[in-house]
C-alpha positions as a printed NumPy array, in Angstrom:
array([[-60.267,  -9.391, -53.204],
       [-60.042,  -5.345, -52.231],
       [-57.913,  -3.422, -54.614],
       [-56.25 ,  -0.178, -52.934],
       [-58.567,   1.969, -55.159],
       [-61.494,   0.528, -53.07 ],
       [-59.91 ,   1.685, -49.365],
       [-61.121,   5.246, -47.984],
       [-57.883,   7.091, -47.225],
       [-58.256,  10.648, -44.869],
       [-57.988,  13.666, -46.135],
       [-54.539,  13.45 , -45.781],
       [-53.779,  10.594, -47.831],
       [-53.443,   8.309, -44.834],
       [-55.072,   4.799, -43.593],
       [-54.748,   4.082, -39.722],
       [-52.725,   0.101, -39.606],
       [-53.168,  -2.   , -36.774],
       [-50.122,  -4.31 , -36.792],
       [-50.517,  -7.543, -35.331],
       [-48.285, -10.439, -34.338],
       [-49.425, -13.796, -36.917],
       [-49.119, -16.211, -33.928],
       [-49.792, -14.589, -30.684],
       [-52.382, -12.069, -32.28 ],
       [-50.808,  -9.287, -29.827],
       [-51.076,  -5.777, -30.906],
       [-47.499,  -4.688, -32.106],
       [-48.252,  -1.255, -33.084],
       [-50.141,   1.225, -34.944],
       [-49.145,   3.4  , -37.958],
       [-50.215,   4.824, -41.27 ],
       [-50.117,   4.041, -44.598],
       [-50.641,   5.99 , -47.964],
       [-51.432,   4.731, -51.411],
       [-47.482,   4.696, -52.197],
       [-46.668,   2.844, -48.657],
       [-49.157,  -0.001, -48.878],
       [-48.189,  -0.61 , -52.391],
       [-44.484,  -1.125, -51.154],
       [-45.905,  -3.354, -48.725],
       [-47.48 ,  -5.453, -51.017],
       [-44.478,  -5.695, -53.081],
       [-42.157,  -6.238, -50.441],
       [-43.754,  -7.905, -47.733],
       [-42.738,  -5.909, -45.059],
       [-44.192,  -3.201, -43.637],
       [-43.499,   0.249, -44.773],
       [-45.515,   3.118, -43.308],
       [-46.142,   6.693, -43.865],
       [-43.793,   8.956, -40.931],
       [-46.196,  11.473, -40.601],
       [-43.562,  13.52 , -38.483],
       [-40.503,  13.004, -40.925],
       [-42.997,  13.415, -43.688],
       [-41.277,  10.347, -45.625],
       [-42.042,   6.587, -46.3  ],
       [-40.346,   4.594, -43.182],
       [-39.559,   0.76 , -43.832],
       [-40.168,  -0.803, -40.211],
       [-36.569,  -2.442, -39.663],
       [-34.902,  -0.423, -42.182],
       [-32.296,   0.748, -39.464],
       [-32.946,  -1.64 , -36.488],
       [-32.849,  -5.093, -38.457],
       [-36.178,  -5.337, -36.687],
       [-38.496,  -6.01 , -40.006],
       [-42.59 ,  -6.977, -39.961],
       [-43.001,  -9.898, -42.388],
       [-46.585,  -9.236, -43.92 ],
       [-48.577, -12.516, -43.884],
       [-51.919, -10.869, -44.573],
       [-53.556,  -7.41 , -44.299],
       [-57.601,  -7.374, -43.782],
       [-59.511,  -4.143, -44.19 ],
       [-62.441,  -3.337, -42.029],
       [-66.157,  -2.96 , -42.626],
       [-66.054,   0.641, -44.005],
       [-62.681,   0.047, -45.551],
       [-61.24 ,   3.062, -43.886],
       [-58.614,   0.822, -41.492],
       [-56.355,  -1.839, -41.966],
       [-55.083,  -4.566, -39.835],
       [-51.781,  -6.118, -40.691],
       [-50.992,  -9.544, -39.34 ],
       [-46.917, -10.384, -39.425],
       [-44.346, -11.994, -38.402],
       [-41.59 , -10.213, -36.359],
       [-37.797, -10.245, -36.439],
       [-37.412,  -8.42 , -33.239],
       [-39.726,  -5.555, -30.628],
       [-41.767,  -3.725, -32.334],
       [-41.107,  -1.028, -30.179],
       [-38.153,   1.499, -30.713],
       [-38.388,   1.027, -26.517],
       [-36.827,  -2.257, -26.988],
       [-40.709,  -3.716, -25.826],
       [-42.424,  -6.103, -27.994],
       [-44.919,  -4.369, -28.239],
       [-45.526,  -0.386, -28.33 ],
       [-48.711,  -0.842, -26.228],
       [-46.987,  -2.047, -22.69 ],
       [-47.548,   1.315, -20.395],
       [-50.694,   0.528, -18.118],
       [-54.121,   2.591, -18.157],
       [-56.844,   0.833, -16.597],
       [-57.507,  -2.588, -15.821],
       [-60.726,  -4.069, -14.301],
       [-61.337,  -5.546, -10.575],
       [-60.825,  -9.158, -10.401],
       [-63.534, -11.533, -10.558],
       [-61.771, -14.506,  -9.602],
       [-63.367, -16.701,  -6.938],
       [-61.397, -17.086,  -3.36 ],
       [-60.48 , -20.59 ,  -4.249],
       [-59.307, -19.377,  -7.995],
       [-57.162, -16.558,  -6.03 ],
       [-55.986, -18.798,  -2.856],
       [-54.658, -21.477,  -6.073],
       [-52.566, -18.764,  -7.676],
       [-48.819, -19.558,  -6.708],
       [-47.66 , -15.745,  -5.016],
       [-44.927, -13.776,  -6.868],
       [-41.639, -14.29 ,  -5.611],
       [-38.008, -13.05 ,  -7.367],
       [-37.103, -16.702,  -6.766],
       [-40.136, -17.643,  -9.068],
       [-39.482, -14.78 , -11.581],
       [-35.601, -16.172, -12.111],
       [-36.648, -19.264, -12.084],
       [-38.994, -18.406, -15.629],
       [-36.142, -16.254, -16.645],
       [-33.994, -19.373, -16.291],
       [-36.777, -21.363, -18.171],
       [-37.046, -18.606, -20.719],
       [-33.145, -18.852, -21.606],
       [-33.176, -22.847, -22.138],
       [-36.268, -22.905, -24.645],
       [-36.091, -19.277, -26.091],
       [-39.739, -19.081, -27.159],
       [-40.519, -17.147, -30.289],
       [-41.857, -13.627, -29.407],
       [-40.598, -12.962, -25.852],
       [-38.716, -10.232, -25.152],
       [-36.562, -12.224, -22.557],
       [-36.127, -14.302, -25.631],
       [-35.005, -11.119, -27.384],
       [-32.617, -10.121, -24.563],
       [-31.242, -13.598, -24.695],
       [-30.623, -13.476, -28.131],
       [-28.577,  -9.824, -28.14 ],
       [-26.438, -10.819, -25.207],
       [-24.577,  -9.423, -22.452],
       [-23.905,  -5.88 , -24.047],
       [-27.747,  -5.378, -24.968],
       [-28.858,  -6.807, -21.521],
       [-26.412,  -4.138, -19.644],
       [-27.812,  -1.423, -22.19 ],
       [-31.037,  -1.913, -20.862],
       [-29.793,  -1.998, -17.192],
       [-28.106,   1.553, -17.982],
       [-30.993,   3.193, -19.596],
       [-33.461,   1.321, -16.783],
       [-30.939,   3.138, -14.033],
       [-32.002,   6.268, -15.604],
       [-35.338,   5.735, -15.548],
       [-35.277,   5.093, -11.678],
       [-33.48 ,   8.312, -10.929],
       [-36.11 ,  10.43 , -13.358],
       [-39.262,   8.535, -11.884],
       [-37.992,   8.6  ,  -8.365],
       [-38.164,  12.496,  -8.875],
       [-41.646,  12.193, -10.532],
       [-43.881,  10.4  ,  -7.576],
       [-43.603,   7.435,  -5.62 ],
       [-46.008,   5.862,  -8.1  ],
       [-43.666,   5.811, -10.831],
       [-40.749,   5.272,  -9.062],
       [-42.332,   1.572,  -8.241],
       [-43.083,   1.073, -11.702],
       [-39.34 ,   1.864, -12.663],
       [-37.724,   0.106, -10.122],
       [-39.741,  -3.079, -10.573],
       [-37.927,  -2.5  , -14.479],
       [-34.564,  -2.341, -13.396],
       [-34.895,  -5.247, -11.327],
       [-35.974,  -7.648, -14.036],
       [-33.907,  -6.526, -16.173],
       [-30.917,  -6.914, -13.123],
       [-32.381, -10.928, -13.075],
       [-32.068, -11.67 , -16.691],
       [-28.124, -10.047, -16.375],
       [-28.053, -12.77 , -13.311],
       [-29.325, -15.771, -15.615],
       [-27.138, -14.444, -18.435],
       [-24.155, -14.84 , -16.221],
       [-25.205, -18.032, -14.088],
       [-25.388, -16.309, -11.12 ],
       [-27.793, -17.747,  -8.881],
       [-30.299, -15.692,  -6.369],
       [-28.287, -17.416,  -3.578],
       [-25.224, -15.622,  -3.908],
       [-26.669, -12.346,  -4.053],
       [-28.374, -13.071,  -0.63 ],
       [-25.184, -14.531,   0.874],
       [-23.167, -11.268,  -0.126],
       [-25.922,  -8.978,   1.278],
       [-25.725, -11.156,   4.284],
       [-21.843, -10.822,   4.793],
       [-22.808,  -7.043,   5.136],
       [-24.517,  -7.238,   8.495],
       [-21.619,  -4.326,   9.566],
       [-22.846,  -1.85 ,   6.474],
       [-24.547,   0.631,   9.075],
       [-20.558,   1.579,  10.024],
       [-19.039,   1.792,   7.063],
       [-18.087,   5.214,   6.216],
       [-17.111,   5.888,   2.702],
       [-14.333,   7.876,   2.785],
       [-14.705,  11.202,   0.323],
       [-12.432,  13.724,  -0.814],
       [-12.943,  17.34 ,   1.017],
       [-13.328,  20.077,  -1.965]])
């Protein structure tokens, strides 16, 4: 067994941790440690990083309730990284994500065969609702619909706010991003639906009774 006198911190003081979840071996996040954060770690088991903008030890869940309970921490080869397996109370992501690593990069061509790709059910919003639906029965452990679920109505409509904003600052970005937002809101606008037991069908019937919206004029005060 590795004693922290054997691990190679930076110049600095620091070690880079890879924080991953226990079960679905996703990576959560990744931080630094010093000598005096891993130790509290160890004690605790939770993790507790170095803030290496604050400049102060910072106890992951501290001040969101979200903690990281340590079931084991391996160090690499060289001993100069760490990777810390836990179990999660909530995200680890201030973003509300379960993970800080969601924002896509690159991703490689498809290799599936025609058969594999004509077998793949197409997305629909009916088949997305449908999961969400799914989701809110059995709550599995570590989904973030599971999450939203579990906070409610007010966290859900949060979300919808702070989505909304996002739309209006990525719309003014490129169309690009403005996809990527929208396609945001409108899951989080689905789980609000399944929260309240509102079924797809009555959205579409209420955009249907609107076949006369071309003539509406809304009526707005002259300054």
């Amino acid at each position: 067994m590795l004693q922290i006198s054997d691990l190679k911190f930076d110049e600095k003081g620091l070690i880079p941790a890879v924080v991953v979840d226990a079960d679905s071996k996703q990576v959560l996040t990744l931080a630094y440690m010093n000598r005096e954060s891993l130790s509290v770690s160890m004690e605790r088991g939770l993790t507790c990083f170095w803030s290496r903008s604050r400049a102060e030890l910072w106890l992951k869940g501290e001040t969101s309730g979200n903690y990281q309970h340590i079931v084991r921490i391996l160090a690499d080869c060289d001993g100069d990284a760490l990777t810390v397996e836990v179990k999660k109370d909530g995200p680890a992501c201030h973003t509300g994500e379960e993970s800080c690593f969601f924002r896509p990069l690159y991703e490689a061509p498809k290799t599936e065969t025609p058969q594999a790709e004509q077998a793949e059910a197409p997305f629909s919003l009916d088949g997305l609702y449908a999961l969400l639906l799914d989701r809110k029965e059995k709550m599995p452990a570590g989904s973030y619909t599971t999450y939203l679920f579990e906070k409610g109505l007010d966290k859900i409509l949060k979300k919808i706010g702070e989505e909304s904003t996002e739309v209006i600052i990525g719309a003014k970005n490129d169309r690009a991003e403005a996809i990527y937002e929208v396609a945001d809101l409108t899951y989080h606008v689905l789980v609000l639906l399944a929260e309240l037991g509102i079924p797809l069908a009555e959205v579409r019937k209420e955009l249907a009774s609107r076949h006369v919206i071309d003539h509406k004029v809304k009526q707005e005060k002259m300054k």
